[in-house]
N, C-alpha and C positions, 0 to 999 in steps of 0.2 A: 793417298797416305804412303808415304816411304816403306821401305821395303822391310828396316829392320823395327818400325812399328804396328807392323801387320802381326795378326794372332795366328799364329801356327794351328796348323788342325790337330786335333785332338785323336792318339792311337785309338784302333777298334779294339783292342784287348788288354787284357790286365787291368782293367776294372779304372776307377779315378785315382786311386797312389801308383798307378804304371802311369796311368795318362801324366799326372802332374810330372811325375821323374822324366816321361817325354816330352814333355815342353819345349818348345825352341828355349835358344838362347837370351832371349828380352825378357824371360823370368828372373827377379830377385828374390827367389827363394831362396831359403837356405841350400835346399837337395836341387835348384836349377843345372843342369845340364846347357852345355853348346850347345847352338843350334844345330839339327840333325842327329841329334843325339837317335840313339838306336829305339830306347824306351825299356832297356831289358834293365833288370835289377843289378846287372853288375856296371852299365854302364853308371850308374848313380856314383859308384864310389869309384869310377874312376879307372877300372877296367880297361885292358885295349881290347876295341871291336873290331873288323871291318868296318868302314862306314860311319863310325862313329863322330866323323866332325870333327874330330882333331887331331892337330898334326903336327909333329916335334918340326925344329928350324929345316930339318932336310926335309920336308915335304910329305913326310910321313904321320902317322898315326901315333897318338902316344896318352898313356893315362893319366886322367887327371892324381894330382899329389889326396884330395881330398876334399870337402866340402868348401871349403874357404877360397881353393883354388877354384873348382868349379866357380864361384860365384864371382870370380876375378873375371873369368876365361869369359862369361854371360855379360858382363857389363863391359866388357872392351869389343863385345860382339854385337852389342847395343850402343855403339858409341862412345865408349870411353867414359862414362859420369852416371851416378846412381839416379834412378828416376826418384822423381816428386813422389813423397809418399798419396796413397788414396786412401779413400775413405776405409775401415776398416770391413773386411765384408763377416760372415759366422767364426771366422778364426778371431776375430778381438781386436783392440786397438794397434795401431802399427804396420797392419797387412799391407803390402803394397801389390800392384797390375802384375799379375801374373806368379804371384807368390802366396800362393794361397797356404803353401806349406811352412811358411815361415810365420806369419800369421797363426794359424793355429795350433803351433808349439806355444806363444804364449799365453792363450787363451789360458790355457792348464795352467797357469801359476795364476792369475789373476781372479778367477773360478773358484781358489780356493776359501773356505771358508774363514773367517777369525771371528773369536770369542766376542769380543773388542771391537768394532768398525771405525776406529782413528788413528790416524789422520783417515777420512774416509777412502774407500776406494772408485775408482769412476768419477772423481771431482778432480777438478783444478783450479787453483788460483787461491782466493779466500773461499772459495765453497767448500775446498778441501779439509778446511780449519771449520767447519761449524758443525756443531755434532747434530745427527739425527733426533728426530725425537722418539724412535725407540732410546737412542741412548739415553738423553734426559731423561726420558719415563723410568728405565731400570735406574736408573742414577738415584733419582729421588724415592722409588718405592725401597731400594738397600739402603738408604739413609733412615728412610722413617721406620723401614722394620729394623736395623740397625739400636736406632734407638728407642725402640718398644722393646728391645732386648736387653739394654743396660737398664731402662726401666724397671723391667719385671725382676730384673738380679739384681736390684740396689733394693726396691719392694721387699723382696725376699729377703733381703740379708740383714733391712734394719726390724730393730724390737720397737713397742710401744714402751715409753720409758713409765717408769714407776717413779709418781712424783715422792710419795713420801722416801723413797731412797736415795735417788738422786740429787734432788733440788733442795739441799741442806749446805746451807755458808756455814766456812767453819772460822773460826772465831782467829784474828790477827794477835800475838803475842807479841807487848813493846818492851823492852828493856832499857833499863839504866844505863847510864854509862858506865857502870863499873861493871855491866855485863849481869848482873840481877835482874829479874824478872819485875816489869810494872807491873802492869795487867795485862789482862787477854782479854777479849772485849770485840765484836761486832759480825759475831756470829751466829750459830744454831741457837744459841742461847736464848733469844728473845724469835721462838718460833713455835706455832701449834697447831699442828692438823685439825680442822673443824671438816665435815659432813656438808652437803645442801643442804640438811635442812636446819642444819645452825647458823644460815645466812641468808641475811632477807632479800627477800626477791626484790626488793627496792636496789640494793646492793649488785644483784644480778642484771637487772634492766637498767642502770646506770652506767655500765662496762658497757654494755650491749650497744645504748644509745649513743655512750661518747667512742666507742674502738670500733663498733664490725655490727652495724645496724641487721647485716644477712644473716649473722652469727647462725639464726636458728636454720636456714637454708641452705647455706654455702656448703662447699664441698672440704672448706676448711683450708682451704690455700686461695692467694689473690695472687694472679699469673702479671700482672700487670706491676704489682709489689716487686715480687720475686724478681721480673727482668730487670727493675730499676736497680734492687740493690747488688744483682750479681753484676751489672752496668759501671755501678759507681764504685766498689770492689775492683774490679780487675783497673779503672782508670786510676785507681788508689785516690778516691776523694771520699769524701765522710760517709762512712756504711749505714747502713737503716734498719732496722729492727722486723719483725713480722707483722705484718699490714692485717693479719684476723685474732681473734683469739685465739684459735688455735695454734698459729704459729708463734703467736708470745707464749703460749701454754709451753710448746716444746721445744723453744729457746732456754725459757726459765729451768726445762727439766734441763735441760743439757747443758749446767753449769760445769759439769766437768772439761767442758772445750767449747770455753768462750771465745777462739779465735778466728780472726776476721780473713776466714780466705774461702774462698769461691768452693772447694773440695766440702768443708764443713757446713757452706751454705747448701750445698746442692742434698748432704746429709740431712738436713734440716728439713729439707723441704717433701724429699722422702720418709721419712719420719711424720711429717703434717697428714702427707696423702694417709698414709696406712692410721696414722691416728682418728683422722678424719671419717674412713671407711669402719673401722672395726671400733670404735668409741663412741659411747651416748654422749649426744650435747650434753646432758646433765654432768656426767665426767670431765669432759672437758672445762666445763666452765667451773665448775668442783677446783680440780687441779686448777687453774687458771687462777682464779681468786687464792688457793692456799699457796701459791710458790710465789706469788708475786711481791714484791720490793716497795716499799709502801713509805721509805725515811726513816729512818729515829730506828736505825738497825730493825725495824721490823720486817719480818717475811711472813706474810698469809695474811689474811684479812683477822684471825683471833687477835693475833699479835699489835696490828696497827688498829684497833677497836683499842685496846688496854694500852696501847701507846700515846694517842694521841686526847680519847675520853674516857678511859679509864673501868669501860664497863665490857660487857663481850659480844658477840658482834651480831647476837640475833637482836639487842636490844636497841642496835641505830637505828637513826628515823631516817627521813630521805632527805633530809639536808645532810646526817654527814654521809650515807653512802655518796652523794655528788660529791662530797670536798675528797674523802679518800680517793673516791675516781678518781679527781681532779693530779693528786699527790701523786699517778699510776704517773705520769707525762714527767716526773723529775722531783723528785721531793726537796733535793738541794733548793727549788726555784717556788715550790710550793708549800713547804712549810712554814708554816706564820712564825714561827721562833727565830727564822732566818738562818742562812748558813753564811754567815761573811768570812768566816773561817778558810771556808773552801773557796767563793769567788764572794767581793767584794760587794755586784751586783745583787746578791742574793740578801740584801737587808729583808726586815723583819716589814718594812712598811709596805715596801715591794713587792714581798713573796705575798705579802695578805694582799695585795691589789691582783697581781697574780690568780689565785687561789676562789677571789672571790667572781671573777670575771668567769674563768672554769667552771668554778661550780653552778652558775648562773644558767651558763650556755648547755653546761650537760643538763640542768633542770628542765629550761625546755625544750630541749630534745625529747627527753620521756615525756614530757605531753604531747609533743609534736607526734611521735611515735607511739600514742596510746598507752602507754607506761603508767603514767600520772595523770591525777584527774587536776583540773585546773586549780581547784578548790585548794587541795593540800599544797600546790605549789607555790599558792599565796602563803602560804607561810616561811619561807624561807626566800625572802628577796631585799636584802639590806644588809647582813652583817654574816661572820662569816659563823659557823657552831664554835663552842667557848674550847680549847685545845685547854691539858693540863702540861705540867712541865716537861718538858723534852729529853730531860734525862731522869728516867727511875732509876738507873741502875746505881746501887750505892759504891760500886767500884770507880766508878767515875766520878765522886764526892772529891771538895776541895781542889787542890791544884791538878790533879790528875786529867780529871775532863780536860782541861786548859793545857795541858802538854798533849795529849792524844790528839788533839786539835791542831794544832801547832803542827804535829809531825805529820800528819793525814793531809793537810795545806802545803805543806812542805812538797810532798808526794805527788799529790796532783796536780801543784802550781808547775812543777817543773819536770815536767811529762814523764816520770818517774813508773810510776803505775796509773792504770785508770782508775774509775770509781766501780766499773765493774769487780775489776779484778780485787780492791778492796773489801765490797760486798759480798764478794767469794769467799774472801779470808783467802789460811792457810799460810801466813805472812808470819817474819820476824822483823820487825821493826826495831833494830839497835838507835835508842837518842843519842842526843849530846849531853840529854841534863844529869846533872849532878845532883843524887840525893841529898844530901846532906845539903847543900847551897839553897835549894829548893823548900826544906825544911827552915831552913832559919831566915829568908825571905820573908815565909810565911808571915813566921815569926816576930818578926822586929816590925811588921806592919798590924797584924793583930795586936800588939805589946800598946803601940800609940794608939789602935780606935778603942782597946777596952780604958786607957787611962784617960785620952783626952774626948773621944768624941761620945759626944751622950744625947743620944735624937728625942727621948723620952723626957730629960729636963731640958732642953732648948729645941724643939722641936721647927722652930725658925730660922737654925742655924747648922743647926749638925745632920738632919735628915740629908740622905745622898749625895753623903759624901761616899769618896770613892778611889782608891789608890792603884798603881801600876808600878811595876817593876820589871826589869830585865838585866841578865849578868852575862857579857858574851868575854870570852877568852881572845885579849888580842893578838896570841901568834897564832890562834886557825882560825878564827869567827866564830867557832861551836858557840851556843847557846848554852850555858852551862844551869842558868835558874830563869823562872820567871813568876811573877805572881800576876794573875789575871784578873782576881776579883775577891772578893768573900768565900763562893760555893760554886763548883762547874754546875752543878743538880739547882741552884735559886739565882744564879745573875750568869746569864749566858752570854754574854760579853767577854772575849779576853783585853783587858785592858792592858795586857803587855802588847797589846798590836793595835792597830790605826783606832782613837777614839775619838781623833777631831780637839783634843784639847791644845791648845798652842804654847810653844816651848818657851816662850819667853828670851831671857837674857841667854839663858843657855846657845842659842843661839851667835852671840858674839864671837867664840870664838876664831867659829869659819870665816865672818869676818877678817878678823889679823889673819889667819892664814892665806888668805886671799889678798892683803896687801903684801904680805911676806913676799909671797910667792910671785906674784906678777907686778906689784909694786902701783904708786901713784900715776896716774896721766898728769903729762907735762900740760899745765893751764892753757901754754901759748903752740900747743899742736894739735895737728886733728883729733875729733873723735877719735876713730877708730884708730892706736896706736900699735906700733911693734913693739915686740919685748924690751928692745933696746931703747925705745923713747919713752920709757917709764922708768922711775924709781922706784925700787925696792925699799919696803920700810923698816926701819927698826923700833923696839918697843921703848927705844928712850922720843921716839918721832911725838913731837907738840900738836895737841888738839883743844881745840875749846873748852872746856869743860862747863859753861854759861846756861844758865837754865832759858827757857823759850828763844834758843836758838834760830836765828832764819838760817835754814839748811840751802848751801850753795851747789849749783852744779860743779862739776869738775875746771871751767873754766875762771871762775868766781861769779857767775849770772845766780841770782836769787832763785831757789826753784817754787816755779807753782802749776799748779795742777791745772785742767783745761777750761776750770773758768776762772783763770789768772791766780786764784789767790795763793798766798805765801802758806809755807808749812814752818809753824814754828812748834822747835823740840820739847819737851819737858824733859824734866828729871823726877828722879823721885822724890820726893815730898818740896817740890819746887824748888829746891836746892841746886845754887850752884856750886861750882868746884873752881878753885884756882882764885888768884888774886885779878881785881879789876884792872886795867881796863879790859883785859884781853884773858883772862880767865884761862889759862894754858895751862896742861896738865898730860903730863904721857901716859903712853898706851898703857901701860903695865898698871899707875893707878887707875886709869881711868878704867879697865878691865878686874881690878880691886875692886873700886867702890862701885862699879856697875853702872859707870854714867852712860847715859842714852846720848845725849846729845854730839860727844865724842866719836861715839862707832857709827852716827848716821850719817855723822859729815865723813866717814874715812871710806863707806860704803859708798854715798856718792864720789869721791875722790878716786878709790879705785877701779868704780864697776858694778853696778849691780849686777850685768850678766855675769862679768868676773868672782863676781860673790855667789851669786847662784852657781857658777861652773866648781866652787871651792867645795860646797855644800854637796853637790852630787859626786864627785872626785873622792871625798870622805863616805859616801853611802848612802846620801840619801838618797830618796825615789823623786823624780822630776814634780810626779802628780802629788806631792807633798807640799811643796815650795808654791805659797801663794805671794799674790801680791807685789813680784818679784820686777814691776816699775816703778814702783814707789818707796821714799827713802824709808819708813818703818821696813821691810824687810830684812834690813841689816837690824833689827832686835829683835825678830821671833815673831812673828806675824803668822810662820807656819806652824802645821799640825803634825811634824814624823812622829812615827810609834816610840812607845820607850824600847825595844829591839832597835831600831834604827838608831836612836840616839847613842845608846850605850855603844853600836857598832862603831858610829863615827867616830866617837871620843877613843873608841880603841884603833881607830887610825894613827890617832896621836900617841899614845901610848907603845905603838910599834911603829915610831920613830917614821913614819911617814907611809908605810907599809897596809894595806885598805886587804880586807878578807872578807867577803858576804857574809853574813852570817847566817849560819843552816843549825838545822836539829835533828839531821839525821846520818849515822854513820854510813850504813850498810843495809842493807833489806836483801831476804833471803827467803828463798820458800824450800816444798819438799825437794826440788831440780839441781838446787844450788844457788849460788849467786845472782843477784836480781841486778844490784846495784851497789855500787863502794864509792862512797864520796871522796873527791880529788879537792884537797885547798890548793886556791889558786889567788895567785899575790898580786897585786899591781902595786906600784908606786907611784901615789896619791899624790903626794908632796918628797920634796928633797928634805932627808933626813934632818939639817941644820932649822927648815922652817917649821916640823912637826916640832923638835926638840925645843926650842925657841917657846913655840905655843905652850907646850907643857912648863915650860919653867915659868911661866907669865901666870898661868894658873895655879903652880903649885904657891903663887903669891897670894891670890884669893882664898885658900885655903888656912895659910900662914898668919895672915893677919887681913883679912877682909870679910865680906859678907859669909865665906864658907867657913869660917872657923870649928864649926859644931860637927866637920868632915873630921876633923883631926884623926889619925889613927896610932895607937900607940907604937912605935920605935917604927913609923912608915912613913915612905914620903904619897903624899896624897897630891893629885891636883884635880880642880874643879870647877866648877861654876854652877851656880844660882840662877834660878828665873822664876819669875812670876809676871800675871798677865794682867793687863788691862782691864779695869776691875775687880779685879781680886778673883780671877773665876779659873787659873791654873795658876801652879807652882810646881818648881821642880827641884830637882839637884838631881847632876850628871857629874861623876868624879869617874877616878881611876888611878889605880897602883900601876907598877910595871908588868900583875900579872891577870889583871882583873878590871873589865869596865863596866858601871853599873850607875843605871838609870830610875828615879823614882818623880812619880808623878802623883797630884792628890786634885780631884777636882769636884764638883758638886753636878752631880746630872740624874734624870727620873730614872730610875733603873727599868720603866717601863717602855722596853723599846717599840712598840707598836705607837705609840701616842706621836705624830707626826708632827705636834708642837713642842716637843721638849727643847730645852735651852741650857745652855751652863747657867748655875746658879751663882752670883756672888757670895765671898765667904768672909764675908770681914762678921766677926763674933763667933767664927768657927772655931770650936776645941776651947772655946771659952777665950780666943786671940781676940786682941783688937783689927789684927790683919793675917792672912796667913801668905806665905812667903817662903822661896826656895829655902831661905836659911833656916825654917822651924823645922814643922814637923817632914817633912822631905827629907832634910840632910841628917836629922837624929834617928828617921830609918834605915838610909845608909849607911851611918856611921855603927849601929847598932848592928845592922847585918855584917859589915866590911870586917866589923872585929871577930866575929864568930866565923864569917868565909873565908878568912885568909890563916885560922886559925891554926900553926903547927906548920905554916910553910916560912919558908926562910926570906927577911923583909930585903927586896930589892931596891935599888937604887935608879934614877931615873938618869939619861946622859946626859954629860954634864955639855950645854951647846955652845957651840964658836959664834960670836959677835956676827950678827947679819941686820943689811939694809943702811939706811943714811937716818940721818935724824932728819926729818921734816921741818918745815916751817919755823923760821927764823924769832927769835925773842930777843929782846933789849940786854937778857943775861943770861947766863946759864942756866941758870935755877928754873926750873921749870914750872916751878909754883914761889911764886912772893910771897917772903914774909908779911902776916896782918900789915905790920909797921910801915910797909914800903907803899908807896905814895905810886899815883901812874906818873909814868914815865912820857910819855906821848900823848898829843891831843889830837894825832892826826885818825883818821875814820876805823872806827871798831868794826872788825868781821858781824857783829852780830850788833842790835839796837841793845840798849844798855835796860838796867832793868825796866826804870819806869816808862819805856817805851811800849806804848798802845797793842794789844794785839790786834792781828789786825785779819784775823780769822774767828770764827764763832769757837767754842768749847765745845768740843762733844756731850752727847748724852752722857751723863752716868750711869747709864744701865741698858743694857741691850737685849731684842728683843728677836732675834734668832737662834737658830741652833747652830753651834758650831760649823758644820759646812756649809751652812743654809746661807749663812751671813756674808753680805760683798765685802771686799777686801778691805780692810782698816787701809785710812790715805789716800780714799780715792776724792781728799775733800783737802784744803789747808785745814791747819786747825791744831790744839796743841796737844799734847802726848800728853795725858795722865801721869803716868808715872804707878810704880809699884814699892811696896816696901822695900827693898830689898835693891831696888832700881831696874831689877829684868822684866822690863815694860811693854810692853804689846797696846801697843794703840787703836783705841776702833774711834777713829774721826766721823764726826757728823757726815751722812752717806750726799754723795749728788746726783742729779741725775743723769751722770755721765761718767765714763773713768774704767779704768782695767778691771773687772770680775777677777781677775784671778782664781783661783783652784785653792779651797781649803779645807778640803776633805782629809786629806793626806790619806785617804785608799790604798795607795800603794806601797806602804811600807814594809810590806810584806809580803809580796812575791814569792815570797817563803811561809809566810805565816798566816794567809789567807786573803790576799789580792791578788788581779791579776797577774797574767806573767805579763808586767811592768821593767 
């Protein structure tokens, strides 16, 4: 071994810190000394000795500057270059050969203790980064006592709540538009504390079997519940309700903060625990039954006993304690009376198939579960228990119900408020309607059933009959009237919103507006056209006027349905218009006398989607508009509300200008502001084509089928329809400041009977036929005089010249004199009269209900015809052909369909 990595021997005195400070020079300690160092304490710092081993450039002796020097002076005595570190020996990581004192200087910082052991110490690399499992251990036992401590201080801090205090809905206040008080309505009012023992334990084992089978064992919270819905909460998707009875127990009690966020769910749930521990089942299920929400504004089981049968709630049997059950899961969805008002699905036939399925399923469950002997539940397996009327409350008598309706639809059609929040109450509901409008509605529609309809001497003609109306304002859309029916308390129907009845002629006019506006397809260019390869029409433009028309495509090809055959038109009382051979007659008469076969050929000419795009442009709901390939379309084939109708027409009436129409201003609770309605305008049509349309009508009204419209010193315009069959009739008019719709038609007023049908009315009111022009336009006419009563009469704009005339005649004159002889023998647009039909005649009499029925036209075949000429055809059906949609459900998005 070389000389300078030989180990120097070690002094005999001064214990091991002399020995080490005498170390030769090959020590990397910090305190290493030169080789020869003396071993004395002063040479350590550098001291001059004798002897000591170092020596300035003269040859002599000289002391080190200090530590750092010494350990310069050591490694250039060792070579020049720091030695390979070794292993470390009792001094700690880093010691190196001969440096034991440098070494254990750090031991003492590394030794030290921490609270904390991370990043670890003694590790490297990724071992460094993974914690012990002391750490994990203490980590998760401060976590779990952590929250055993927010626990015990949320325990502590919440009350058991007191249902009879708490869980009281206080009743919604609606008002007039003039800012007067309607009614208040659908609160504390209809609610009453009953006892266990005023509730039959059929009643109780009914909850039990259909909510929370452990009810009597559980600890009164389901942990499995609770993570789902505090789950679906924080991802903001639809929140869930308490999965025991106890937890709906202390939901119901905490109406005071129905709000949907995690903080109040975790209240909720502490509130369960401490209910759960400090509360008898009996209580709970007590509370539970009295707070709970059961429909038809009732809260507690007293309340929906005397709501739904009318007796009190110790005297149900276990059929209806199942169907109330059943009503706990949604009453909007489960009461037989139906709520179409609120969602469109909720019909009356529905809700009972609903209702009866529920109540079934909970029956045997309590046998399932010992509840019920099998014996008694054979008695209740077919029908549902007999329900009395849905509204007792005599505040809601007459039009009232039917507006509260309306605005409640309103509200939750359009995310407004929820139905919680409305069962809450505590609401101010500002309308749109107009008393007074509303009152003489009534009015002029009661005036004609007590003079002309008499069900007791014609009892095969006048029973269910049934009228609609609606008034909407065309500069904002407000709703100003509506008449719904007889009584909101005996015909629960609003018949100012979707009844399925079809609008007849009324429908023409979106027709012309739809040729106005986008004009004819050129015969000899494609299908599909641009604005610019169409003509624009004017209402001097020639159309047929010829009865059993063959309706032509746009190119002149004969149209027929998919098993070939031809669709030939009728008119009304088989009547044609114009002079032979070619029967021409312009749009303005042919919108006069209401001829059908006119607007079916203008509808194929310009579009039916173009017609259908006219028709929603003006307001109506898409899912209204049936039958919208086939040429009847263009004469009313569909079902919109009278709200819808009256809106559209107030398109026209505002010069082209479209407004929803709503029935609610403002909603407001004890906070302040809920909600303030904003109108918002589109531009439907270009002011010259709305303008246009109205002067075309105020011609019908002038001298044509609407004459009976007339209004003293006012300009009126309108239109007339009646249906196919004689099973609807209408009149839709409108002043400059007011558009208003009346409907009359014949239906069972029992809405549960899933065979109901429109009734024909030919002998109704003691008529031969009834038709938009009778008793329809003399309710109009009679309300129009009293609604516009003391306002100053407007004038309608006067419109500029639009469109080309159409289709070419041998003269000007658009209808030939009797006298005038034909003129050409070359080929007639349509076969002359006594040419063959060459389709079957429909039935006379139809044998669906309203939306029930396939689309009229899905067959050739000839159009009926109506009094009046506003015809709705239902052709012999095939077994093939467009279904179409004729529900018209959606006309009220507003008024109680979906949000459409």
């Amino acid at each position: 071994m070389s000389e300078h990595r030989r180990k120097p021997p070690q002094p005999q005195g001064g214990g091991r810190a002399a020995a080490r400070r005498g170390q030769s020079g090959s020590s990397s300690g910090r305190r290493a000394a030169p080789r020869g160092a003396t071993g004395s304490p002063s040479d350590s710092y550098g001291t001059s000795s004798p002897g000591s081993g170092s020596y300035d450039p003269g040859g002599e002796e000289r002391p080190y500057g200090g530590r750092a020097e010494a350990r310069r002076a050591a490694q250039r005595s060792s070579g020049g270059r720091r030695r390979a570190t070794e292993p470390a020996g009792r001094g700690g990581r880093g010691a190196v050969p001969g440096g034991p004192g440098r070494a254990r200087g750090r031991a003492a910082v590394s030794d030290r203790k921490r609270i904390v052991d991370y990043p670890r110490a003694g590790r490297y690399g990724w071992r460094r980064w993974v914690p012990s499992w002391k750490l994990v251990s203490g980590m998760c036992i401060g976590f779990i006592g952590s929250l055993v401590a927010v626990a015990g201080i949320g325990y502590a801090m919440v009350n058991v709540p007191n249902i009879a205090e708490t869980a009281k809905a206080q009743n919604n206040v609606y008002y007039w538009a003039n800012g007067k008080e309607m009614v208040a309505t659908g609160g504390e009012t209809n609610r009453q504390m009953v006892n266990l023992a005023q509730i039959p334990k059929d009643m109780q084992n009914a909850v039990i079997s259909q909510e929370n089978k452990t009810f009597e064992t559980d600890s009164g919270i389901d942990p499995k519940g609770i993570a789902r819905a505090v789950f679906n909460m924080a991802r903001g998707a639809e929140t869930q309700g308490g999965s025991t009875i106890t937890q709906q127990y202390v939901k119901n009690a905490m109406l005071n903060d129905q709000s949907q966020t995690v903080s109040r769910k975790f209240k909720e749930i502490f509130v369960s625990i401490k209910v759960g521990a400090t509360m008898s089942k009996d209580k709970i299920m007590e509370g539970y039954l009295n707070s709970a929400y059961y429909g038809r504004g009732a809260y507690g089981i007293q309340a929906a006993a005397r709501a739904y049968f009318n007796k009190d709630a110790i005297k149900l049997n276990p059929g209806e304690c199942a169907f109330l059950a059943a009503t706990l899961k949604g009453a909007t969805y489960y009461d037989p009376a139906g709520s179409t008002s609120i969602d469109t699905a909720a019909t009356p036939a529905a809700n009972s198939k609903r209702a009866l399925t529920q109540m079934q399923d909970t029956l045997d469950k309590m046998v399932e579960y010992g509840h019920l002997s099998a014996t008694e539940r054979a008695k209740y397996t077919t029908t549902l228990p007999k329900t009395q009327n849905p509204r007792s409350n005599n505040e809601l008598s007459g039009q009232i119900g039917y507006l509260v309706d309306l605005a409640k639809a309103y509200l939750l059609n359009n995310d407004i408020v929820t139905a919680d929040k409305l069962q809450q109450g505590g609401l101010s509901i500002y309308t749109t309607f107009d008393k007074k409008k509303v009152d003489e509605l009534e009015k002029s529609v009661q005036k004609v059933q007590k003079a002309k309809i008499k069900p007791k001497e014609r009892p095969d003609t006048d029973t269910h009959v049934q009228f609609g109306g609606a008034s909407v304002d065309p500069a904002t859309g407000a709703i100003k009237a509506i008449y719904g029916g007889e009584d909101a308390t005996k015909h629960f129907t609003n018949n100012a919103d979707a009844t399925g009845a079809q609008v007849g002629s009324t429908f023409k006019p979106l027709v012309l507006a739809a040729a106005m506006k986008w004009g004819v397809r050129d015969p000899d260019g494609p299908e599909v056209q641009a604005q610019d390869e169409r003509t624009k029409v004017s209402p001097k433009s020639l159309y047929s006027g010829k009865n059993d028309l063959k309706i032509k495509t746009y190119d002149g090809a004969i149209w027929k349905n998919e098993k070939g055959k031809e669709w030939l038109q009728e008119n009304d009382g088989q009547e044609s218009y114009g002079t032979p051979p070619k029967y021409q007659i312009d749009l303005r008469e042919a919108m006069r006398e209401s001829v059908n076969s006119a607007f079916v050929q203008l509808g194929m000419d310009v579009g039916l989607d173009k017609v259908k795009e006219a028709a929603m442009d003006a307001g109506l709901k898409e899912n209204s508009l049936a039958g919208t390939s086939f040429p009847s379309f263009s004469i009313g084939i569909s079902d919109p509300s009278a709200i819808r109708m009256a809106g559209a027409y107030a398109t026209f009436a505002a010069s082209g200008k479209q407004r929803e129409p709503f029935s609610v201003t403002k909603v407001t609770d004890k906070d302040g502001p809920v909600f303030t309605h904003e109108v918002v305008t589109k531009q439907a049509f270009e002011s010259n084509v709305a303008d246009n349309v109205t002067d075309v009508l105020k011609t019908v009204v002038e001298d044509g089928t609407g004459t009976n419209a007339q209004l003293t010193g006012r300009q009126v315009a309108g239109k007339t329809g009646t249906t196919d069959g004689n099973k609807s009739a209408w009149f839709v008019g409108y002043t400059p400041q007011l558009a208003t719709s009346i409907s009359m038609f014949r239906l069972d007023d029992d809405e549960t009977n899933k065979n109901r049908e429109f009734l024909e009315m030919f002998g109704t009111g003691g008529e031969k036929k009834i038709h938009g022009a009778s008793f329809p336009s003399q309710i109009w006419q009679d309300y129009m005089e009293q609604a516009l009563k003391g306002e100053p009469a407007e004038k309608f704009p006067t419109p500029e010249p639009i469109g080309e005339i159409i289709n070419d005649v041998p003269t000007p004159t658009p209808a030939p004199t009797p006298s005038e002889a034909p003129t050409s023998a070359s080929p007639t647009p349509s076969p002359t009269p006594s040419e063959p039909t060459t389709s079957p005649t429909p039935s006379p009499t139809e044998t669906c209900f309203g939306f029930q029925c396939p689309p009229p036209g899905d067959t050739g075949g000839t159009d009926n015809g109506g009094t009046d000429g506003g015809v709705t055809p239902t052709p012999t059906t095939t077994e093939t052909g467009e279904t179409g949609n004729s529900r018209g459900n959606g006309n009220g998005d507003f008024f109680g369909g979906p949000t459409g």
